[in-house]
C-alpha positions in Angstrom: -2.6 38.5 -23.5 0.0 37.2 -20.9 -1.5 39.5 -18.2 -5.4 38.2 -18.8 -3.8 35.3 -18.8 -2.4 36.2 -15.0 -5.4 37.5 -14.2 -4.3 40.7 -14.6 -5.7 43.7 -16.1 -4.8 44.2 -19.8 -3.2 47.2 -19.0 -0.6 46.1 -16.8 3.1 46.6 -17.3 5.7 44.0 -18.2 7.2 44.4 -14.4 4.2 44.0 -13.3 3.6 41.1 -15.6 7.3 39.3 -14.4 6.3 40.1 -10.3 3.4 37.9 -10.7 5.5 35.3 -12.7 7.9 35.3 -10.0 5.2 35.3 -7.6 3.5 32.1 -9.5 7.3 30.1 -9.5 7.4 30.6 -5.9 4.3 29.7 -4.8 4.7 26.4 -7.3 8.2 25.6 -5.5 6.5 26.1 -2.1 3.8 23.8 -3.0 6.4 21.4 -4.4 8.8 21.3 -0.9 5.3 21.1 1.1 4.7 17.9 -1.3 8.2 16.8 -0.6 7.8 16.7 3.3 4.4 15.4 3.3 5.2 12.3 1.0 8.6 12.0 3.1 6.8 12.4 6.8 3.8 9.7 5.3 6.6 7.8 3.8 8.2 7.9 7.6 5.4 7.2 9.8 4.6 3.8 7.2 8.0 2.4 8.1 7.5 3.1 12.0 4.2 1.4 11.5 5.6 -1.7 9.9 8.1 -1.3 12.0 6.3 -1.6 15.6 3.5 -4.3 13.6 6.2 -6.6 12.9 8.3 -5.9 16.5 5.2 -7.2 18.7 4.0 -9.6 15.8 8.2 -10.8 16.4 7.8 -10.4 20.3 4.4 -11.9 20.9 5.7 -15.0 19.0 3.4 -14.8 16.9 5.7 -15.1 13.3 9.4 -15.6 13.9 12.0 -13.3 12.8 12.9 -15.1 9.5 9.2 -14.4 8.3 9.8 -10.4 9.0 10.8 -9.7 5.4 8.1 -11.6 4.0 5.5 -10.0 6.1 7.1 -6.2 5.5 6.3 -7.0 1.7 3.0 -7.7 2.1 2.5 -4.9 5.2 3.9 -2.3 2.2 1.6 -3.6 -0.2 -1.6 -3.5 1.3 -1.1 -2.8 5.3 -4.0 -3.2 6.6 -5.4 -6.6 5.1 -1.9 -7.8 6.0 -2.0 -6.0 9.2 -5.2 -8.1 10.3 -4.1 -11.1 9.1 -0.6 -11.0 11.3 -3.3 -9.9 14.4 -5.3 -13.0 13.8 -2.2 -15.4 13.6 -2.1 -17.3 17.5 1.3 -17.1 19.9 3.7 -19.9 19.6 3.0 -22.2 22.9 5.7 -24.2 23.5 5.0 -27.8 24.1 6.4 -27.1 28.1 3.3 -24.8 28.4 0.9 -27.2 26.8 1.3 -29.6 29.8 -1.3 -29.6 31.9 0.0 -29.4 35.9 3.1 -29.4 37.4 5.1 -32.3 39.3 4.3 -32.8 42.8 0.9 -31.3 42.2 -1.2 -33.8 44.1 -3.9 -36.2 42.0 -3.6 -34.2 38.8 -3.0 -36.0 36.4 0.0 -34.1 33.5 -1.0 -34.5 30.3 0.2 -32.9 26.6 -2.2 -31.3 24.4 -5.2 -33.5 26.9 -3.4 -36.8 26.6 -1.6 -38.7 29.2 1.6 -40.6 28.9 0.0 -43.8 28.1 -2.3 -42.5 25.7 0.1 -40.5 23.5 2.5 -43.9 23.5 -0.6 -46.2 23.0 -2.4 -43.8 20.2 0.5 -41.4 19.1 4.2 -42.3 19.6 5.6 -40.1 17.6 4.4 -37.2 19.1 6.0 -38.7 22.3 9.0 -38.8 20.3 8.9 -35.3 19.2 8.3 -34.1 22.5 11.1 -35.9 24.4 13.5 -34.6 21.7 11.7 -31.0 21.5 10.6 -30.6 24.9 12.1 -32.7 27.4 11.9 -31.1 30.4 7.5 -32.0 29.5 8.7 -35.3 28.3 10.1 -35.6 31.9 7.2 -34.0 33.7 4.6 -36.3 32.1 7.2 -39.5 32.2 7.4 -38.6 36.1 3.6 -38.4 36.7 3.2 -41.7 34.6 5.9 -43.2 36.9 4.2 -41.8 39.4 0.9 -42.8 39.1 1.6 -46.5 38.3 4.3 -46.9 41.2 7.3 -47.2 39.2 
């Protein structure tokens, strides 16, 4: 019955009913090494995704490095929604590069975010606040072309 079982032919002999055993047992721990490796290597090559995701996601300044375990979470969970949603996230600017011009550059007038001196003190002072304390090497560039451009 065991040999049928096997496959075998009814007739065959307890030796040859153990070889095929044997032969069974090793192909089933060859199969389960092979599983092993595969779910290890898979296992691997997620992390080094992740990995390299979040390095230019970190490098790109586009989240910043607090954020990383956060973002591995939800990479592990479900990496590609997660994945397109770190892609679609915009570089930090800072406010220095937001300025439009550069002293000294002739009748161009510097501005922050499209708004000159005068109009961010007239219409948003704080923002003038936060960038002389933030920035102030902008604050500077657009106090300058203010100066500047009124003859102070």
């Amino acid at each position: 019955m065991i040999a049928r079982s096997l496959g075998m032919d009814e007739s065959s002999s307890e030796e040859q009913v153990k070889a095929r055993l044997e032969e069974h047992r090793r192909q089933s721990e060859e199969l389960s090494r092979m599983k092993a490796e595969s779910e290890a290597r898979e296992k691997r090559e997620k992390v080094e995704k992740i990995k390299a995701a979040l390095d230019k996601a970190v490098l790109e300044k586009r989240i910043i490095a607090q954020s990383r375990p956060t973002w591995e979470t939800l990479l592990n969970e479900n990496f590609d929604s997660a994945n397109a949603a770190l892609e679609a996230i915009s570089p930090v600017v800072s406010l220095s590069k937001q300025i439009g011009g550069a002293p000294g550059s002739g009748t161009q007038t510097h501005t922050h975010q499209g708004k000159t001196f005068e109009e961010l003190q007239e219409n948003d002072p704080g923002a003038l606040d936060e960038l002389q304390d933030n920035e102030p090497e902008a604050y500077d560039a657009l106090y300058a072309d203010w100066k500047k451009r009124n003859g102070v």
